[in-house]
C-alpha positions in Angstrom: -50.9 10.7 58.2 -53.2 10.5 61.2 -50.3 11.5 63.8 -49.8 14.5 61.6 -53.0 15.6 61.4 -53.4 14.8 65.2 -50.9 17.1 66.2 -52.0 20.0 64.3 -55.5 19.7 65.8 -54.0 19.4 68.6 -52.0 22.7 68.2 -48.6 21.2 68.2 -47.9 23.3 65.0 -48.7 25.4 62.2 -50.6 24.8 59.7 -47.4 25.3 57.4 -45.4 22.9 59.3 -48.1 20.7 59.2 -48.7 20.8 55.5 -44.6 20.4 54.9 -44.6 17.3 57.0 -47.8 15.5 55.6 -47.0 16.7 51.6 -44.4 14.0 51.4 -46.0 11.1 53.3 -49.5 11.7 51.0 -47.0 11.6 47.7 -45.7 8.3 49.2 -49.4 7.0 49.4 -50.3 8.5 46.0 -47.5 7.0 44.0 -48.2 3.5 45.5 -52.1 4.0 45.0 -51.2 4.9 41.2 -48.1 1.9 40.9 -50.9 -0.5 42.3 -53.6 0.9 40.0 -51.8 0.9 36.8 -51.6 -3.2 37.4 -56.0 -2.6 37.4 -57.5 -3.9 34.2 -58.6 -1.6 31.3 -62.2 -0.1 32.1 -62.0 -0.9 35.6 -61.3 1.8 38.7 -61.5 1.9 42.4 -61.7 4.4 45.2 -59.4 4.2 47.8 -60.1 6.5 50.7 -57.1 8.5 52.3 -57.2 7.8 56.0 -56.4 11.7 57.1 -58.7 11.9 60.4 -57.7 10.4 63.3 -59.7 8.9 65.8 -62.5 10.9 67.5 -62.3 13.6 63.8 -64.4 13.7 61.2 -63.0 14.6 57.7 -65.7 17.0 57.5 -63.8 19.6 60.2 -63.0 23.0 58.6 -59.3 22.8 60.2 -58.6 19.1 58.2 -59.9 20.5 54.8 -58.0 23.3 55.4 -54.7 21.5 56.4 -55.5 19.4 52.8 -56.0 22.5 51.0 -52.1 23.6 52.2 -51.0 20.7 51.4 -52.4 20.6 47.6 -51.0 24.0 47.6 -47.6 23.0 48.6 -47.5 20.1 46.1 -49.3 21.6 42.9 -49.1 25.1 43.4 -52.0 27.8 44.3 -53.2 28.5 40.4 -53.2 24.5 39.4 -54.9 23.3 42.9 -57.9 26.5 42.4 -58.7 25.0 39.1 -58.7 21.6 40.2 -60.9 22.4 42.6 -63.1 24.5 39.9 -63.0 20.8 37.8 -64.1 18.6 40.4 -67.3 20.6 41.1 -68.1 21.2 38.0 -71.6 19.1 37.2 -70.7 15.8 35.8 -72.8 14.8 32.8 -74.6 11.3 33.3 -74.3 9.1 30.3 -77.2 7.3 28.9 
């Protein structure tokens, strides 16, 4: 993931191009994540952090949020990915 990235910060492509070539390597690293969760014990969960930025990038540069946001595009469709985003920052109520 981090050679794909790398070369579209770099300019070595479009952002199109880069989003085709990345979409199927971050299914393969989904699936896996979900194969090797489902094996997790009821109630439990873990983060697992997507290593996108390669060295000397921070995840927090416009151009790599942007390349993920093609990518979600590519692989769920505009429509679906704008309302996933409108469901993750929707205020999360605390329980007590």
């Amino acid at each position: 993931m981090q050679t794909v990235v790398g070369d579209f910060l770099a300019g070595r492509g479009s952002l199109d191009s880069a989003a085709a070539r990345l979409l199927p390597i971050y299914n393969k690293y989904a699936y896996y994540t979900f194969r090797l969760s489902s094996n997790a014990k009821p109630g439990t969960a873990s983060i697992e952090a997507i290593p996108l930025a390669p060295s000397g990038h921070s995840l927090s540069e416009p151009r790599i949020a942007e390349l993920f946001d093609a990518v979600m595009r590519l692989d769920v469709g505009s429509e679906r990915y704008e309302h996933m985003k409108r469901f993750w920052a929707r205020p999360r109520r605390r329980d007590q």
